[in-house]
C-alpha positions as CSV (number, residue, x, y, z in Angstrom):
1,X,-5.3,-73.9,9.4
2,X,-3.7,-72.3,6.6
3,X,-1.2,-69.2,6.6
4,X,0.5,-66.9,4.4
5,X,3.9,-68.9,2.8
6,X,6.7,-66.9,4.1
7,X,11.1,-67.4,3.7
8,X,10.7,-69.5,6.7
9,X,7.9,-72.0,4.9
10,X,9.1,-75.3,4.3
11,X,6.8,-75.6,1.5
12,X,8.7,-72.8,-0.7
13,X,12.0,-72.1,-1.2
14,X,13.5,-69.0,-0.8
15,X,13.7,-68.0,-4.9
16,X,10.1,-69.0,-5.4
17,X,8.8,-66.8,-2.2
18,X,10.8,-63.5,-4.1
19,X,9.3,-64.7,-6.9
20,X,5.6,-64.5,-5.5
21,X,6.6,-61.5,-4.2
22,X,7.6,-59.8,-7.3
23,X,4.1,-60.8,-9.0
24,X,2.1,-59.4,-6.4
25,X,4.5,-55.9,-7.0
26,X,3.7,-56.3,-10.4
27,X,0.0,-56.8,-9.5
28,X,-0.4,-53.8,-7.5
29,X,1.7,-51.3,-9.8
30,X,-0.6,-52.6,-12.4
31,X,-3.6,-52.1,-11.4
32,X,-2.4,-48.5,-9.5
33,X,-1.1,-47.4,-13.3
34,X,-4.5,-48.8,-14.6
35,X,-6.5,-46.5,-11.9
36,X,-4.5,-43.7,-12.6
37,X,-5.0,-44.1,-16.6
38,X,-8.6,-44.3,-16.0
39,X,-8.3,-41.5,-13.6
40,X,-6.8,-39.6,-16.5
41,X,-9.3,-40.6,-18.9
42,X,-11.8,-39.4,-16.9
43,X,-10.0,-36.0,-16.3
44,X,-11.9,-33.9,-19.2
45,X,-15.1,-35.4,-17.9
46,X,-14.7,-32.5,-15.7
47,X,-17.5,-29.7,-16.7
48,X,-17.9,-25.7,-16.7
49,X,-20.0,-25.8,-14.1
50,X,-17.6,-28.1,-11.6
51,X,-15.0,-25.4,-12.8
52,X,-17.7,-22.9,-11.3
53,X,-18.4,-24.5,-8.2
54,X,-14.9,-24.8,-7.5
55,X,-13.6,-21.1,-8.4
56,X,-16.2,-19.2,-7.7
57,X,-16.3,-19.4,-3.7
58,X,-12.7,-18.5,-3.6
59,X,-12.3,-15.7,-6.4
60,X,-16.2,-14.2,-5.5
61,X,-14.9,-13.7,-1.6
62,X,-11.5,-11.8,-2.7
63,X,-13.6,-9.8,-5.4
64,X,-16.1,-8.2,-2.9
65,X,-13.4,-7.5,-0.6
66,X,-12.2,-5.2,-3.0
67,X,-15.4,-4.1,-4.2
68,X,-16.2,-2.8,-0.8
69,X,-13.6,-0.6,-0.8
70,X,-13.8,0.6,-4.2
71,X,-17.7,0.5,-5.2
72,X,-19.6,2.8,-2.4
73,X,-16.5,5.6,-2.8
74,X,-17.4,5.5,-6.5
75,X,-20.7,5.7,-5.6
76,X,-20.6,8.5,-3.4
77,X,-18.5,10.6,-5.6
78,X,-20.8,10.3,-8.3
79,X,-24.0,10.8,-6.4
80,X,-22.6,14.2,-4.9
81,X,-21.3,15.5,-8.5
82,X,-24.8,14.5,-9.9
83,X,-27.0,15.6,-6.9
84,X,-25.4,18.2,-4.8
85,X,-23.1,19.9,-7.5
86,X,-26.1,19.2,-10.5
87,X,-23.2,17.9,-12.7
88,X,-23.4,14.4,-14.8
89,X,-20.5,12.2,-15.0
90,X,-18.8,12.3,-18.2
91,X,-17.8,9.1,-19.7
92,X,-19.3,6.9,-17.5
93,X,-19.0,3.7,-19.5
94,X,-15.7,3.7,-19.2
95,X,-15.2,4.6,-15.7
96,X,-17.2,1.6,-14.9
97,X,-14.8,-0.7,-17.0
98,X,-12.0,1.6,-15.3
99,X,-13.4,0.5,-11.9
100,X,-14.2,-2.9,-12.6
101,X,-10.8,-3.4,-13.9
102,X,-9.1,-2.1,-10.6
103,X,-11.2,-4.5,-8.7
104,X,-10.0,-7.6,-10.7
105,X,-6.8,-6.1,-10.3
106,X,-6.6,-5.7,-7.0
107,X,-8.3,-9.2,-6.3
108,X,-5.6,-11.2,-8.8
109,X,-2.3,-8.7,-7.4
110,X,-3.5,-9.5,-3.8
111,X,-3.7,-13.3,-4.5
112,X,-0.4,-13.3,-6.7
113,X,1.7,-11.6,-3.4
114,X,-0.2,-14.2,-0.9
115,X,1.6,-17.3,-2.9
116,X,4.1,-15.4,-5.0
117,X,5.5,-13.5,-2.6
118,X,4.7,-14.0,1.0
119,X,6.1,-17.5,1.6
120,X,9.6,-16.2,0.5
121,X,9.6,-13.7,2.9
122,X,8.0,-15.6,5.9
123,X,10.9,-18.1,5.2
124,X,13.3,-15.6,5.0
125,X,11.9,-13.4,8.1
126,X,12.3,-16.5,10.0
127,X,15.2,-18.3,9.1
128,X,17.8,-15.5,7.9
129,X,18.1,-13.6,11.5
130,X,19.4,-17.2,13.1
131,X,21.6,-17.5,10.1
132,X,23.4,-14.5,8.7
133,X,25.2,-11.7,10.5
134,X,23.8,-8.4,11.5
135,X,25.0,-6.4,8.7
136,X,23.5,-8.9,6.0
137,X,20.2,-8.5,7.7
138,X,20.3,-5.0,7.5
139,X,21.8,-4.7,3.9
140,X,18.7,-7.0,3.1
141,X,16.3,-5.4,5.2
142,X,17.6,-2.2,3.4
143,X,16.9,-3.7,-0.6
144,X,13.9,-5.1,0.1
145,X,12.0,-2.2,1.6
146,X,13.3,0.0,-1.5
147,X,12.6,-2.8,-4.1
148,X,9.3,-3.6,-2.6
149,X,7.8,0.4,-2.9
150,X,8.3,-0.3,-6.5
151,X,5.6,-2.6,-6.8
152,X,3.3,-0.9,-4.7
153,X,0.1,-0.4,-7.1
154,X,-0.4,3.3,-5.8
155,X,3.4,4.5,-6.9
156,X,2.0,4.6,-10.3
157,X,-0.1,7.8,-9.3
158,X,3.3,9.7,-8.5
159,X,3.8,9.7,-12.0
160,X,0.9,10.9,-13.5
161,X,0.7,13.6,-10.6
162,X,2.7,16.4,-12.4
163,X,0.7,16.6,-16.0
164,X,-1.7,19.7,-14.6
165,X,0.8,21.4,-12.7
166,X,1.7,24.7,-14.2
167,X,5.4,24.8,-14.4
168,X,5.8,29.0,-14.5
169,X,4.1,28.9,-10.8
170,X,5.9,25.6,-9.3
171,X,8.9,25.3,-11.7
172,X,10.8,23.0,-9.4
173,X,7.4,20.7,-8.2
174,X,6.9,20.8,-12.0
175,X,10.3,19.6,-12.9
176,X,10.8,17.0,-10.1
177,X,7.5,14.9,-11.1
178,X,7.6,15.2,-15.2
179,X,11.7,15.5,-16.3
180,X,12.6,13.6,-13.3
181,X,9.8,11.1,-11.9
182,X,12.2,7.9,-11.4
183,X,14.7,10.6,-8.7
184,X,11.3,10.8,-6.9
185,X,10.5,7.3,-7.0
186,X,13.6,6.3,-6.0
187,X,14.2,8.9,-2.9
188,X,11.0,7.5,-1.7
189,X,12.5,3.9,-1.6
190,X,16.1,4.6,-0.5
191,X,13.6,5.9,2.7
192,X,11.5,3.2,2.8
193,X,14.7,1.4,2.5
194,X,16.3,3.1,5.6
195,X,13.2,3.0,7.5
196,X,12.9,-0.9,7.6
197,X,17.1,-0.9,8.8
198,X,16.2,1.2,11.6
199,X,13.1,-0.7,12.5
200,X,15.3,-4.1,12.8
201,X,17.9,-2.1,14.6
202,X,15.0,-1.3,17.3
203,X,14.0,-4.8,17.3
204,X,17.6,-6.0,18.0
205,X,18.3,-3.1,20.4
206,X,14.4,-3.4,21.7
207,X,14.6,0.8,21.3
208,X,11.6,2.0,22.6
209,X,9.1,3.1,20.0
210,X,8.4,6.6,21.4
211,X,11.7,7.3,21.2
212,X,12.7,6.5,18.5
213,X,10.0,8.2,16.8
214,X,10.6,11.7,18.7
215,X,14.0,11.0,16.8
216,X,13.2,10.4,13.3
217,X,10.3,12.9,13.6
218,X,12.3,16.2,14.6
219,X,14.4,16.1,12.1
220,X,12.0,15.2,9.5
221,X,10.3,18.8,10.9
222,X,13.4,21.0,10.6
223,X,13.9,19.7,7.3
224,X,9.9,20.6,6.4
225,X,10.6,24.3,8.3
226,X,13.9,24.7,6.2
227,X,11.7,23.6,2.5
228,X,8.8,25.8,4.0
229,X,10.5,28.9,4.6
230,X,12.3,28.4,0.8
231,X,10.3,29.6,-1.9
232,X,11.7,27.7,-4.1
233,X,10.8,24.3,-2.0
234,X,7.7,25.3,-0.4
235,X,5.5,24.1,-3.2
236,X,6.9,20.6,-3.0
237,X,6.5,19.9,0.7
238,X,3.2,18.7,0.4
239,X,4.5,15.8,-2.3
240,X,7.0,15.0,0.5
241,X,4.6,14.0,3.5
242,X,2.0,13.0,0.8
243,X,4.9,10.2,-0.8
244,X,4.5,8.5,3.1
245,X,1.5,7.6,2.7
246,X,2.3,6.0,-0.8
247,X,4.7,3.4,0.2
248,X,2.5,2.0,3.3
249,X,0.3,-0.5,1.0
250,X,-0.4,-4.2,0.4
251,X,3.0,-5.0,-1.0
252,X,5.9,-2.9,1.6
253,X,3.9,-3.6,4.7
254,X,3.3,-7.3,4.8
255,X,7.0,-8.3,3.4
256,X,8.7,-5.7,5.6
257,X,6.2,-6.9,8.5
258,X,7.3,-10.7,7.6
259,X,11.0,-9.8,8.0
260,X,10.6,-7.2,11.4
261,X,9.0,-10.6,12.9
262,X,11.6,-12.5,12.2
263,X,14.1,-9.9,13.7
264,X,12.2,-9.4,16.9
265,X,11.7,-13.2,17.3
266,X,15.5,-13.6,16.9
267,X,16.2,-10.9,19.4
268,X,13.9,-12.7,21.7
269,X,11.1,-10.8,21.4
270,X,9.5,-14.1,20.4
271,X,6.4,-13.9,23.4
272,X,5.8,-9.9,22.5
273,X,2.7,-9.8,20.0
274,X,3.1,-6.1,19.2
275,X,6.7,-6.9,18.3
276,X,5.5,-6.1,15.0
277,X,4.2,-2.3,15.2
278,X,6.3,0.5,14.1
279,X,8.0,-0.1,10.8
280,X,5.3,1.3,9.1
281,X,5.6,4.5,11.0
282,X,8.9,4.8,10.2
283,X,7.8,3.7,6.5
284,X,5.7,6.7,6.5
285,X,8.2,9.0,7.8
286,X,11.6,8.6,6.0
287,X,10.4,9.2,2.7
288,X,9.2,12.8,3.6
289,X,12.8,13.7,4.5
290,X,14.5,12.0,1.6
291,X,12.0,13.6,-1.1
292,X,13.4,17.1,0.3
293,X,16.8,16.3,0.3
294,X,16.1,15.5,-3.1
295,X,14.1,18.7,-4.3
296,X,17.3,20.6,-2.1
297,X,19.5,18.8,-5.2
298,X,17.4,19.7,-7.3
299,X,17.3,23.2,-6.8
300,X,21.3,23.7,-6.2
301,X,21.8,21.3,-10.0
302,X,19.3,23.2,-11.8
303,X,18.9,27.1,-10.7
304,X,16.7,28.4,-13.7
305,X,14.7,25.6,-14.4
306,X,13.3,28.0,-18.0
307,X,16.6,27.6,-19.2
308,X,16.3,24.0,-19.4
309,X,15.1,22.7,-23.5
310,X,11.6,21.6,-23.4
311,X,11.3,18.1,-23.3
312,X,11.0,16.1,-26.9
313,X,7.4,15.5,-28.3
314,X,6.4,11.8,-28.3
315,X,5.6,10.6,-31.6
316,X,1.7,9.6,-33.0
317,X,3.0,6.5,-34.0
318,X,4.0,4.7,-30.2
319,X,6.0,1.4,-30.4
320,X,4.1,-1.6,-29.5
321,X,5.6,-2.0,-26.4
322,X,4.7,1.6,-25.4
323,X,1.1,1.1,-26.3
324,X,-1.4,0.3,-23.5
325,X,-2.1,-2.7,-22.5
326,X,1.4,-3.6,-23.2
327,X,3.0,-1.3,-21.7
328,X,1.4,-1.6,-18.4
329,X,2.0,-5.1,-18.6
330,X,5.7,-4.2,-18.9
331,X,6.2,-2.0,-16.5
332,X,4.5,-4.5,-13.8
333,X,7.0,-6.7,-14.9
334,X,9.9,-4.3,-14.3
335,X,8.6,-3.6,-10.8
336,X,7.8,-7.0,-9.4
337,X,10.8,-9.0,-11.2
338,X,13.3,-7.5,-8.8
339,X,11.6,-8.0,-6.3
340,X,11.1,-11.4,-7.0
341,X,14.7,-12.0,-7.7
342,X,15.8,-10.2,-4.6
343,X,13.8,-13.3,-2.3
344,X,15.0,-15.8,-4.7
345,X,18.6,-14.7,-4.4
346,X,17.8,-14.4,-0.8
347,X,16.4,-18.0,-0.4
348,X,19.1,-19.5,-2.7
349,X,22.3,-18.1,-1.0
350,X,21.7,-16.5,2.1
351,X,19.6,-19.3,3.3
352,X,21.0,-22.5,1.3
353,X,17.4,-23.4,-0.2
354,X,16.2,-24.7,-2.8
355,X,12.9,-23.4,-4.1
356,X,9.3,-25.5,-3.2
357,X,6.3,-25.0,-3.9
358,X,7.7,-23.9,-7.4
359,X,4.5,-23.7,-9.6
360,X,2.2,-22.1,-6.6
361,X,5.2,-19.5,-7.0
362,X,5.5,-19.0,-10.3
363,X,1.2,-18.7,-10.5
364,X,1.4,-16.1,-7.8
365,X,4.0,-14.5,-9.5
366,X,2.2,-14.3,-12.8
367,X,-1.2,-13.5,-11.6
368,X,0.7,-10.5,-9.5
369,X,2.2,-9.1,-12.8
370,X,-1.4,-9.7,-14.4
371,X,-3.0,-7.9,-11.6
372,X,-0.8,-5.0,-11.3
373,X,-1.2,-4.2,-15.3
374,X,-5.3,-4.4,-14.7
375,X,-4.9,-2.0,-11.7
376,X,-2.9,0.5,-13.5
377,X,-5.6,0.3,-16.7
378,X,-7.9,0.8,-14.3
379,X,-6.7,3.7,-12.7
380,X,-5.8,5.3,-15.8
381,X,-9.1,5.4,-17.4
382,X,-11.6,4.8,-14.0
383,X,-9.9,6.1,-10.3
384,X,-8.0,8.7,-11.8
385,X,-10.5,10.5,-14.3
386,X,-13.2,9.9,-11.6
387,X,-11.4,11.9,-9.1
388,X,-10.2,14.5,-11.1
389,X,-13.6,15.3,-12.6
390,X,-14.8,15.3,-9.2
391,X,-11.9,17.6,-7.9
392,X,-12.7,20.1,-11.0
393,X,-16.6,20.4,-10.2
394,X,-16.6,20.4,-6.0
395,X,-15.7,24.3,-6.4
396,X,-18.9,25.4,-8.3
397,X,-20.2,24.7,-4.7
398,X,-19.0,28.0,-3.6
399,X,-16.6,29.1,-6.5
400,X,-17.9,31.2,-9.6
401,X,-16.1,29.5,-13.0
402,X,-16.4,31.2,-16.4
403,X,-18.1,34.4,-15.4
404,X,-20.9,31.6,-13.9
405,X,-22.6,31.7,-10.9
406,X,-21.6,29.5,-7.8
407,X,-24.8,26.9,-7.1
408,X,-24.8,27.7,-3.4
409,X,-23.7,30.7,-1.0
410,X,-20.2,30.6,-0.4
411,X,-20.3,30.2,3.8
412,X,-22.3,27.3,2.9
413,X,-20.9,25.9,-0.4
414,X,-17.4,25.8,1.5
415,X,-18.6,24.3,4.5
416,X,-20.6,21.6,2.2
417,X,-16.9,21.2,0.2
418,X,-15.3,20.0,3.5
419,X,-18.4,17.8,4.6
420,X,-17.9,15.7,1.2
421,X,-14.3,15.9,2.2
422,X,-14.7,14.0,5.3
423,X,-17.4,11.8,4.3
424,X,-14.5,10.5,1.8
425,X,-12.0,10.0,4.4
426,X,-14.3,8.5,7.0
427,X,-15.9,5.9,4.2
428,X,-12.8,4.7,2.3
429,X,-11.1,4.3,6.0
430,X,-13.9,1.9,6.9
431,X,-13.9,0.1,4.1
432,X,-10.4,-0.7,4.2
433,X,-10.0,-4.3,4.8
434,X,-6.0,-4.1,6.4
435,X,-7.5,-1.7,9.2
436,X,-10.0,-4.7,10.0
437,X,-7.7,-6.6,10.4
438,X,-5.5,-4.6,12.3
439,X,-8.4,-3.5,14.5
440,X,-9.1,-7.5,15.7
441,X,-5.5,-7.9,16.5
442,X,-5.5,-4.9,18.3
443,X,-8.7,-6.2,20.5
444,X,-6.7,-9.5,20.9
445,X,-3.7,-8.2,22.2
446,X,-5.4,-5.8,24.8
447,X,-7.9,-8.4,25.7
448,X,-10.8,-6.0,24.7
449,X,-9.7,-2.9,26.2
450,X,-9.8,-1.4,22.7
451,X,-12.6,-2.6,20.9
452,X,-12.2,-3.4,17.3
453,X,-15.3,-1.2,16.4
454,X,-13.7,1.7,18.8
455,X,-10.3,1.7,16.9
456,X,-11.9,1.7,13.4
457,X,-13.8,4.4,14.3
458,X,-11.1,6.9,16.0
459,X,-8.8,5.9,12.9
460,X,-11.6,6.9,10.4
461,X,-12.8,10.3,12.2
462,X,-8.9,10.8,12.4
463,X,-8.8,10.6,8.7
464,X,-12.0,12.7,7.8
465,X,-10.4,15.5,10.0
466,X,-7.1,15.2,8.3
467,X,-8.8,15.3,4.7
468,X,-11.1,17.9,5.7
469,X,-8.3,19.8,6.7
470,X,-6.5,18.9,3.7
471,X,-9.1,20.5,1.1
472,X,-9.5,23.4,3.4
473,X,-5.8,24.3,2.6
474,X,-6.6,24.1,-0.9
475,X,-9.3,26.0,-1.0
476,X,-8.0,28.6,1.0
477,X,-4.8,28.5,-0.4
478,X,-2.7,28.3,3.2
479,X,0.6,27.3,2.9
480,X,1.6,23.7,3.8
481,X,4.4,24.5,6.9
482,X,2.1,25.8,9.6
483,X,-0.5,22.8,9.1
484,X,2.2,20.1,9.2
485,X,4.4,21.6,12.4
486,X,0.5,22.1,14.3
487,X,-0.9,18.8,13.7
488,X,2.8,16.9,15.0
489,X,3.0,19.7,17.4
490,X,-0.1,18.3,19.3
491,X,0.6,14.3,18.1
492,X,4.3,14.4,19.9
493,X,2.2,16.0,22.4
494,X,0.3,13.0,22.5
495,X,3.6,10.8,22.2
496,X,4.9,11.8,24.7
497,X,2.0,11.2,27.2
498,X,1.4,7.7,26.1
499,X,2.5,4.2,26.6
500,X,4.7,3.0,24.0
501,X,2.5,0.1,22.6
502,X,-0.2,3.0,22.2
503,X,2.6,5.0,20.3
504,X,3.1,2.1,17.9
505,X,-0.5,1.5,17.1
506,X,-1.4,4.8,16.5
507,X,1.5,6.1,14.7
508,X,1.0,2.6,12.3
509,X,-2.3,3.5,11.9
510,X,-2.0,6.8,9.5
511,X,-0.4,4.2,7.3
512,X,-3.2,1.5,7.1
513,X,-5.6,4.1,6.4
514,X,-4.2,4.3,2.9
515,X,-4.3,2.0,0.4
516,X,-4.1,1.4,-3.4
517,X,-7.5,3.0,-4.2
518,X,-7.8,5.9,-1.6
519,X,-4.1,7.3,-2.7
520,X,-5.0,7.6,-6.7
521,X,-8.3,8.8,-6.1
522,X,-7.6,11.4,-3.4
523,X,-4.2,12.5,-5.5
524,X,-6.6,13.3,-8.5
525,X,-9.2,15.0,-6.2
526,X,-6.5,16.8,-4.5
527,X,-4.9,18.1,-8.1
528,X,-8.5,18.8,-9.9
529,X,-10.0,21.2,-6.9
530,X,-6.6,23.4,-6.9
531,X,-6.5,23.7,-10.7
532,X,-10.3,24.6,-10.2
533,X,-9.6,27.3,-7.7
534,X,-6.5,28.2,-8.9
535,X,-3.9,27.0,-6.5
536,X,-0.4,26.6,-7.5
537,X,-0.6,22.9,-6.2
538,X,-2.8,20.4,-4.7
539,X,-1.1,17.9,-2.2
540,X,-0.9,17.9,1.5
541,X,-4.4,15.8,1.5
542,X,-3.0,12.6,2.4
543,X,0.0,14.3,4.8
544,X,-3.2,15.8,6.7
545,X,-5.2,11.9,6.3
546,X,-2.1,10.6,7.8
547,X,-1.5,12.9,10.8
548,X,-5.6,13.0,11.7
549,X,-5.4,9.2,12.7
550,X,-2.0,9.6,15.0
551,X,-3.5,12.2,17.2
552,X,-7.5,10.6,17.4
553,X,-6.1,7.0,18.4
554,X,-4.0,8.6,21.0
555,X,-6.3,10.6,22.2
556,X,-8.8,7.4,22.6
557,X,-5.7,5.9,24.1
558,X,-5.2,7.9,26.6
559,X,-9.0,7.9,27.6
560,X,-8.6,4.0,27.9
561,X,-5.8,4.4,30.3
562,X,-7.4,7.3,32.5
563,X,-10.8,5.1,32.1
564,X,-8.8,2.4,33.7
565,X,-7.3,4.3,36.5
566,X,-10.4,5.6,37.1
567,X,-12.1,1.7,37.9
568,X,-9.3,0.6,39.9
């Protein structure tokens, strides 16, 4: 019977037992080094077609998720301009590229935030609220809601808002968006900003939702009465509600989300799932309010706004880095790098960590930048043109332009106007994949008492009512005070009479319902029908498609309860 020769074998001594030992080391690293050398070797064995099968699956799924969203609003926009309005779409070739590009855009920024961004704030969500005192949390909670509205894809479109505006009419509107873009951009994250604080103060306080938005909402109303009832402001009240629905998309909800988590679980809200509602409501909110107080400073620094020199002509011959794609390219590099820096500084000193995972990182931080550059191409020569062609050509429905004649009788033109409205509300809600999503959590968390199909659908009718309503006050030319205090008039209404996880849901839900494409495209829509009827401005669509949503899912609300009384 033979057995292995071990240190207790009489047959070997001890030195000659390490000995054997240190061969058979040798013999195994050897032949591992060997497999992995041939495993290298055979490394650019691998073909174009393996590269296929592998990529494909995962990029083809992320690309017609986008394309859903983006392709049959396209569609439908063009079919009406070409059918209904008898009206071809100019420069078609490269709205397709435009469109194509914001879908690769989309599908490469979406994928860079998943494993650029999202594990640092998951970690940090967390892990900082067990570690740090309340008044770092906040101070954090505070940066990275402003920071993050930065890189949201859709903040690009404030910009380019103000270029049709005529500045003797709105002289102040005109003003605010073209000599001083980066005060509006930053009003709307300080708000964001102070928005998430007070979300993690009601998480750590466990505030009750409808209170607290009874509180933030009156005051944002007296300070909409005191702009509406100013000449001066009037105009840009519609910018203000219209900048909430801006910062509510793929980049500020799922951080700030990550981090509210994080809180709540901390404050022992661990076991409540719909710990989570509500910061987008107030993310919606906040930056209404601060974009007034800014206009107010605006007006009091700058009475005569003619007296100001015209600003200087740019040059024919652009720098390099101003040139497009290169300057897109920059400027998503200036609005995700602090970002990025922000949860690195984070991770490193607040929480003691070290960074893993540091190539997945730095891909998703690259491919974020890359995608964020091809969405803002996109929009630039695709969403944006689209729209605005589409927003110049709705009014021959019922308008006469250039002595013309209008194609159908007015009654009817207007009323066909507001039914391609609402079919653009109702079919870029539905096709927005974050209401989905939000719509099967929802049907979790009430154990089917509202339906994921049900919520989808009050949120979308919601949103075609509030469009609708939107291009009605364009067309007619109403003034943007009495819509805003009616529609929040009936949804506190509404508040009021609900339970507070209804509250949260519905009031989160106006923000869902817009994301990167819907903003651009109904901003350009918005601006092209009231420089085609000649209104001094065009926003107030998306403050309308925000409020819509609030009152129809609190109205289905409150039919599930009384439903449910009824039965038992």
């Amino acid at each position: 019977m033979s057995r292995d020769p071990g240190p207790s074998d009489p047959s070997l001594r001890y030195g000659e037992f390490l000995s054997a030992v240190r061969v058979r080391q040798r013999l195994v690293s050897y032949n591992r080094v060997h497999e992995e050398g041939r495993s290298q070797a055979r490394a650019p064995q691998l073909r174009l077609v393996d590269l296929h099968r592998l990529l494909t699956p995962y990029v083809s799924v992320r690309f017609l998720e986008q394309a859903r969203a983006v392709v049959p609003l396209a569609l439908f926009l063009a079919l009406f301009q070409t059918a209904a309005l008898r009206v071809a779409v100019r420069e078609g070739d490269e709205i397709i590229l435009g469109m194509l590009a914001v879908m690769l855009g989309l599908t490469l920024f979406m994928d860079g935030v998943k494993y650029g961004l999202m594990p640092f704030a998951e970690n940090i969500g967390f892990k900082l609220p067990g570690r740090s005192p309340t008044a770092v949390v906040l101070a954090f909670a505070f940066l990275l809601g402003g920071i993050a509205t930065f890189a949201e894809p859709a903040i690009g479109a404030l910009r380019a808002a103000g270029a049709g505006l005529d500045p003797a009419r709105t002289p102040w509107l005109h003003l605010l968006l073209t000599r001083y873009p980066d005060r509006l951009v930053f009003a709307v994250g300080a708000g964001v900003g102070a928005a998430v604080v007070l979300g993690m103060l009601r998480f750590i306080y466990a505030w009750r939702m409808k209170t607290l938005v009874i509180a933030v909402l009156l005051p944002c109303l007296a300070a909409s009465v005191y702009a509406g009832l100013d000449p001066r402001l009037a105009p840009i009240l519609g910018l203000a509600w219209d900048c909430g629905a801006v910062t509510t998309g793929p980049v500020t909800v799922p951080l700030v989300l990550a981090l509210g988590i994080g809180v709540g679980a901390a404050a022992g809200d661990r076991d409540n799932p719909l710990s989570g509602f509500g910061i987008v409501t107030l993310a919606s909110l906040f930056p209404a309010m601060a974009v007034i107080l800014v206009a107010v400073g605006l007006v009091a620094e700058v009475p005569d706004p003619g007296a100001l020199p015209a600003l200087a002509e740019v040059g024919t011959a652009a720098a390099w880095w101003d040139q497009t794609p290169v300057a897109e390219m920059i400027g998503a590099l200036r609005a995700i790098a602090p970002l990025v820096l922000l949860l690195w500084l984070a991770q490193r000193f607040l929480l003691g960590e070290t960074l893993a995972q540091r190539q997945l990182i730095a891909y998703g931080v690259v491919t974020a930048v890359l995608g964020m550059s091809l969405f803002n191409v996109g929009l630039s020569i695709g969403l944006i043109p689209l729209g605005d062609q589409a927003g110049n050509v709705v009014p021959s429905a019922f308008h006469a332009a250039q002595g013309g004649t209008p194609l159908y009788p007015y009654a009817f033109g207007v009323g066909l106007t507001l039914l391609f409205a609402a079919t653009i509300g109702y079919g870029a809600t539905v096709a927005e994949p974050a209401l989905n999503a939000m719509g099967v959590t929802v049907e979790n968390l009430t154990d089917g008492a509202f339906p994921r199909k049900l919520l989808i659908r009050a949120v979308a009718t919601g949103v075609a009512m509030g469009t609708a309503l939107g291009v009605a006050k364009i067309i007619f030319q109403w003034p943007m005070l009495p819509l805003l205090l009616g529609a929040y008039a009936v949804a506190l209404v509404c508040t009021v009479l609900s339970i507070d996880e209804y509250v949260s849901l519905a009031w989160d839900s106006a923000g869902v319902t817009t994301g990167p494409v819907t903003v651009p495209l109904v901003l350009a829509l918005g601006l092209g029908l009231g420089k085609a009827v000649g209104a001094a401005e065009g926003f107030g669509i998306l403050a309308m498609a925000s409020a819509g949503p609030i009152i129809s899912v609190l109205a289905v609300g409150l039919w599930i309860r009384r439903r449910s009384a009824a039965e038992h």
